[in-house]
KOLFI-478550 format. One line per 3 residues: number of its first residue (from 0); their letters; for each residue z, x, y of C-alpha. Coordinates in steps of 0.02 Angstrom, whole numbers, plus 50000, padded with zeros to 5 digits. Each point is the difference from the previous one (the first is absolute). Example, Ala and Ser with C-alpha at 12.3 -4.5 7.8 and 13.67 -1.06 7.14 Angstrom:
2
0> as> 50390/50615/49775 ~ 49967/50069/50172
This chain:
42
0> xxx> 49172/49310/49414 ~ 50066/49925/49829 ~ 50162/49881/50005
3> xxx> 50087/50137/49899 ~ 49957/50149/50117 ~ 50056/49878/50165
6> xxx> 50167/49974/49899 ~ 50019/50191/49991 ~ 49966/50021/50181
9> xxx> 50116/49861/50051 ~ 50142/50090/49867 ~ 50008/50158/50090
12> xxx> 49979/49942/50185 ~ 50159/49912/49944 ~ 50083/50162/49938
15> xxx> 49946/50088/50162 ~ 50048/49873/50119 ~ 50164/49980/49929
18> xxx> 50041/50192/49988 ~ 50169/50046/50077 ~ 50023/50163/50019
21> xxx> 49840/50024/50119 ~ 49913/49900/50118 ~ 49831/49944/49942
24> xxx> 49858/49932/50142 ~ 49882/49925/49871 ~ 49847/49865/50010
27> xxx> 49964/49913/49829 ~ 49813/50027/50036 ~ 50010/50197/50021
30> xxx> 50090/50000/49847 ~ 49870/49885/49907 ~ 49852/50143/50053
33> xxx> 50083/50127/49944 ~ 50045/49951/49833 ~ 49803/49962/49996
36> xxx> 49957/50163/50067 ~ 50099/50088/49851 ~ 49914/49879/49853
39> xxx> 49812/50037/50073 ~ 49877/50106/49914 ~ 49930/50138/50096
């Protein structure tokens, strides 16, 4: 993973964790693949 991509990841899990208005159960890791998942090539 690039440093810029791992900033990304780390901006949103940020965003998420500090969402208000709904409780969010989320691992930094889980996020990470999925981001991943949605940039591959099939």
């Amino acid at each position: 993973m690039t440093q810029k991509s791992e900033h990304l990841v780390d901006l949103i899990f940020k965003k998420l964790i500090t969402y208000k208005n709904k409780k969010i159960f989320l691992e930094k890791e889980i996020l990470n693949e999925f981001i991943l998942s949605l940039f591959k090539d099939n």
